[in-house]
C-alpha positions in Angstrom: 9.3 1.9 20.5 5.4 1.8 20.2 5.0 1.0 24.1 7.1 4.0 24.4 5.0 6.5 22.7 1.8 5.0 24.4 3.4 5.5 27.4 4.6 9.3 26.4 8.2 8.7 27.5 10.4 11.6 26.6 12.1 11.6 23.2 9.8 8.1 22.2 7.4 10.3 19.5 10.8 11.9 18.1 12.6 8.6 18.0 10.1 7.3 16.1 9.6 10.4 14.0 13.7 9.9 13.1 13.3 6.8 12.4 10.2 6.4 9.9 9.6 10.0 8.2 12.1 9.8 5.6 11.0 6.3 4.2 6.9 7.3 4.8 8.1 10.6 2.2 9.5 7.9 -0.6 6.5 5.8 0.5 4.4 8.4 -0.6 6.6 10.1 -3.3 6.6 7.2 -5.3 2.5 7.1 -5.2 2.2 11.0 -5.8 4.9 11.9 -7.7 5.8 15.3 -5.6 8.0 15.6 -2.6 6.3 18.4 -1.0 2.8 16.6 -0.9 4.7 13.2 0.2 6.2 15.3 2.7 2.6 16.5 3.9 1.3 13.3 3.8 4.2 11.7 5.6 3.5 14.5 8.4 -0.2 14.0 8.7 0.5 10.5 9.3 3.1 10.9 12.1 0.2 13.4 13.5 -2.4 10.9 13.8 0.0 8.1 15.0 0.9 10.6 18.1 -3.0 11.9 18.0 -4.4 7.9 18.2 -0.9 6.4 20.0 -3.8 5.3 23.0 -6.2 3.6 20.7 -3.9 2.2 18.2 -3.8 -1.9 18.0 -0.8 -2.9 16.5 -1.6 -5.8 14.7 1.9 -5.8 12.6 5.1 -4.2 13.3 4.9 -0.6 13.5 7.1 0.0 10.6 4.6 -1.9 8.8 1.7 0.0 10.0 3.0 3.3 9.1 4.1 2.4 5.4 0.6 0.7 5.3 -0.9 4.6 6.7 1.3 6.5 4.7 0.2 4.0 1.6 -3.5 4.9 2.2 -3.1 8.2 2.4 -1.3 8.7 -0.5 -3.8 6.8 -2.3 -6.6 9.0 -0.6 -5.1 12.0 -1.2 -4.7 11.6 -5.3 -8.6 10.0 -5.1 -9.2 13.2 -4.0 -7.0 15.1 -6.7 -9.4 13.1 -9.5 -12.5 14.2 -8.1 -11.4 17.8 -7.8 -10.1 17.9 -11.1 -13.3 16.3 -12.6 -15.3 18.9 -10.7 -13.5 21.9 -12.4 -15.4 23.2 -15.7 -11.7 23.8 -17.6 -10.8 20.1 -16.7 -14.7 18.8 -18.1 -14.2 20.6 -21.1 -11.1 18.7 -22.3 -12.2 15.4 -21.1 -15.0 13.1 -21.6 -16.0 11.0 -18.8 -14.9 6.7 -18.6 -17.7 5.5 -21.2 -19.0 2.3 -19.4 -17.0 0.0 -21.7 -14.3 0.9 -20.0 -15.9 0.7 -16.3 -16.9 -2.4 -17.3 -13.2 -3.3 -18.1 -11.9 -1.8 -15.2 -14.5 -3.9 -12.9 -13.5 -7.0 -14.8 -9.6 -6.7 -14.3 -10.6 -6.2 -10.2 -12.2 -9.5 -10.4 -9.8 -11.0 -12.2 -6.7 -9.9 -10.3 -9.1 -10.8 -7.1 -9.7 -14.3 -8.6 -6.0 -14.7 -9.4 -5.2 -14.0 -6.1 -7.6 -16.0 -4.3 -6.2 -19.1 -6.6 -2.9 -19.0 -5.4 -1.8 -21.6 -3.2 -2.2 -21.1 0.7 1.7 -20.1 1.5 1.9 -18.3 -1.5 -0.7 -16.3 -1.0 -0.1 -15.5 2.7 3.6 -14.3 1.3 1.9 -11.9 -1.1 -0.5 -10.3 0.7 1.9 -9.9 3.6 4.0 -8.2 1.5 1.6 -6.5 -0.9 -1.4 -5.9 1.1 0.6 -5.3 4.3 3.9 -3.9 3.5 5.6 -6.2 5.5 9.6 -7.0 4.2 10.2 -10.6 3.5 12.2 -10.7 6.7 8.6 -9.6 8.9 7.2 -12.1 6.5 9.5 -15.0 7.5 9.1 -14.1 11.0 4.9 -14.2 11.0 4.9 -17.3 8.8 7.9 -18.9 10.8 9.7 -19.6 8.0 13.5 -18.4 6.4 13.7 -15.4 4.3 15.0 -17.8 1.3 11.2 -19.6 1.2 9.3 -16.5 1.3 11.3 -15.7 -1.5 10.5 -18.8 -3.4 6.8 -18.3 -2.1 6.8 -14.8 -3.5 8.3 -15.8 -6.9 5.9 -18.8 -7.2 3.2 -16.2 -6.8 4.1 -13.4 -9.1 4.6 -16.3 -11.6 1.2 -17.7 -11.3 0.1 -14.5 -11.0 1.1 -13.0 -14.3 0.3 -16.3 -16.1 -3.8 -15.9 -14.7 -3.7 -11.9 -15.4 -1.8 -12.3 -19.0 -4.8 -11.4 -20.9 -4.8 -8.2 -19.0 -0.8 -7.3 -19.4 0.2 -5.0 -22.5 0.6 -6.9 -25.3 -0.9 -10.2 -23.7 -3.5 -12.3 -25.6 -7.1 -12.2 -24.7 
């Protein structure tokens, strides 16, 4: 479908527009909260897939590479609502600024959830940042690691355990 677009066959950027907007919009609803800004987002990412289509390396399925776009920019995009709003006197007034107790805190719980991550064991840890970090559905991931769907699975659940035994301190209501 990519080769398609790259080679700017007719119908090949409206096929793949068909075919991806609607689940880049829930993509990016679920990050922002509003359709009409998911929508926008889910746009300017089809826009810069037909803008790039020549110097885009597909490293991942394309499906994956769009959620993964539409992910960022999302994430992007509110980054950019925080700083606004923190830049607007009405929104200063009723807010203090993160003390640096709390940067502190934040910074730990990135190093921890790193750590954690980094600990996993190797399969484990390719299966969740495959599907994590990359977006990829445990069916891609079976097919990169060249394994069945039914041991991602079991790679996936061995991870999240692990996971929220290293990060219980950090959970609500865990110990620390």
């Amino acid at each position: 479908m990519f080769e398609n677009l790259r080679a700017e066959r007719p119908g090949a950027f409206e096929s793949i527009f068909r075919s991806y907007y609607a689940l880049l919009v829930v993509v990016a609803e679920q990050l922002l909260g509003t359709r009409s800004t998911a929508e926008d987002v889910a746009q300017e990412v089809m826009l810069e897939l037909w803008r790039r289509r020549d110097a885009i390396v597909l490293d991942t399925s394309l499906r994956a590479y769009l959620v993964r776009a539409a992910r960022n920019r999302a994430l992007n995009q509110l980054r950019h609502d925080r700083v606004s709003r923190r830049a607007d006197p009405e929104y200063m007034r009723g807010h203090s600024v993160p003390g640096a107790d709390r940067a502190l805190r934040e910074a730990e719980l990135e190093r921890a959830i790193r750590d954690a991550v980094r600990s996993l064991p190797d399969r484990a840890r390719e299966a969740f940042e495959l599907s994590r970090v990359q977006g990829l559905s445990y069916a891609e991931i079976a097919a990169v690691l060249g394994v069945s769907i039914k041991t991602v699975e079991a790679h996936m659940g061995k991870a999240l355990r692990i996971l929220r035994e290293r990060l219980a301190p950090w959970l609500p209501g865990g110990a620390q």
